[in-house]
C-alpha positions as CSV (number, residue, x, y, z in Angstrom):
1,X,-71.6,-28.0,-31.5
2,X,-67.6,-28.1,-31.9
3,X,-67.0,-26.4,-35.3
4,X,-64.4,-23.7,-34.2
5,X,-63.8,-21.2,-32.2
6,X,-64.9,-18.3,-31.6
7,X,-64.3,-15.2,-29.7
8,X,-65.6,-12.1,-27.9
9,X,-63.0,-9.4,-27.6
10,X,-62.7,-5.9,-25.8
11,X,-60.0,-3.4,-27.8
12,X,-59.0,-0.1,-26.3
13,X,-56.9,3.3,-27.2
14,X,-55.6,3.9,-24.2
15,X,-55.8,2.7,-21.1
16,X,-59.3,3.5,-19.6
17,X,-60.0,5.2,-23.3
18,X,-62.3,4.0,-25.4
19,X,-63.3,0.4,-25.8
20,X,-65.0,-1.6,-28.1
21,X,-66.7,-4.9,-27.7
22,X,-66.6,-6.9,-30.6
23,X,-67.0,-10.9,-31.6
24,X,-65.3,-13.0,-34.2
25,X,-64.5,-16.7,-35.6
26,X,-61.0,-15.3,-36.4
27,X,-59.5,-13.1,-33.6
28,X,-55.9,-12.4,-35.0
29,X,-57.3,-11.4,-38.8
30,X,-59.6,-9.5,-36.9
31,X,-57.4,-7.1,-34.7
32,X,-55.0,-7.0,-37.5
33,X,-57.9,-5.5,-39.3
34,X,-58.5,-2.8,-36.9
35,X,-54.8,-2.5,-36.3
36,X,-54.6,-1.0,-40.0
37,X,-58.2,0.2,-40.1
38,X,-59.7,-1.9,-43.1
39,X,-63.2,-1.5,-42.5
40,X,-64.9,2.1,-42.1
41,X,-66.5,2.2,-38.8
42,X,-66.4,3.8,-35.2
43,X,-63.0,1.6,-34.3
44,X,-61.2,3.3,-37.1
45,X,-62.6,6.3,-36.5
46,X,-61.5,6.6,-32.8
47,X,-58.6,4.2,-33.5
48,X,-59.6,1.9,-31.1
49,X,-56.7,-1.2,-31.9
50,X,-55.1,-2.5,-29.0
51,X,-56.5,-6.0,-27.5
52,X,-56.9,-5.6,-24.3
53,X,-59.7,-8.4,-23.5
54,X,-60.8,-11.6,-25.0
55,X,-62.8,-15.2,-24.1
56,X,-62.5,-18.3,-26.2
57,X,-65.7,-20.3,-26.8
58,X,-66.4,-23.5,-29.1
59,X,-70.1,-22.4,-30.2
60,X,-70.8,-19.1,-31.9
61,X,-74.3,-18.2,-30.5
62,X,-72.4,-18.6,-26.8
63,X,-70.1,-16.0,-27.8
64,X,-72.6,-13.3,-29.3
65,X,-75.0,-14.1,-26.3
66,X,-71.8,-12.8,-23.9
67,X,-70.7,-10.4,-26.4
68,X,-74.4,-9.0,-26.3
69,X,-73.8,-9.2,-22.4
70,X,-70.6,-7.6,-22.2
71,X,-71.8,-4.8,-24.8
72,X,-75.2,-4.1,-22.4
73,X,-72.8,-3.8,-19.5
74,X,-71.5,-0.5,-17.6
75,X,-68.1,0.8,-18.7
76,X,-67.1,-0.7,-14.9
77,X,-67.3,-4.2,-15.6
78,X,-66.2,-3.8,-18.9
79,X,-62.6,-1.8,-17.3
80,X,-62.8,-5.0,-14.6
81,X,-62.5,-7.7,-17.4
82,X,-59.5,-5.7,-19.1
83,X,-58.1,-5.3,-15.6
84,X,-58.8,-8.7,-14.3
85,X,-56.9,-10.3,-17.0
86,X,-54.2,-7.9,-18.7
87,X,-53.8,-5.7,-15.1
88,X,-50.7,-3.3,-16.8
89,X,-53.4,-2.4,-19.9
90,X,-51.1,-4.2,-23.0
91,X,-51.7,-5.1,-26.1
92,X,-52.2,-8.5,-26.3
93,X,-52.5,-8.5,-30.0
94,X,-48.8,-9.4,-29.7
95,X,-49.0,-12.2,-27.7
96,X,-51.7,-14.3,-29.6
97,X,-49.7,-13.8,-33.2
């Protein structure tokens, strides 16, 4: 079913910090949201902002299931995906706005 998108995300503090796996039908409203910490929770509380990771996927139950994966994964794979994809650790908040 092709209703939207939707998409699972990794954030990070600093590079190999902490990250954060997190899913959403809104990516940019949502790292802007952690960006200026407008919901209580353990990304503002270890200001976990920068977008370091993300996937793209038309059906929302896809995108928890890999969230779910990604979440249930070591810290290993999790540091490969960011790597794979954004090798010099940047935000790519900036480039998606």
């Amino acid at each position: 079913m092709k209703d939207y998108e939707s998409y699972v995300y990794i954030l990070f503090n600093k590079r190999n910090g902490t990250l954060y796996t997190g899913v959403t039908k809104d990516l940019v409203k949502r790292i802007y949201e952690h960006k200026n910490k407008i919901n209580d929770g353990f990304t503002k509380k270890y200001e976990v902002n920068k977008l370091g990771y993300y996937e793209v996927y038309y059906d929302i139950t896809e995108a928890i299931q890999r969230e779910k994966l990604i979440k249930g994964g070591s810290r290993i794979k999790k540091i490969k995906l960011i790597e794979d994809m954004n090798p010099e650790w940047k935000d790519l908040y900036y480039d998606i706005i």
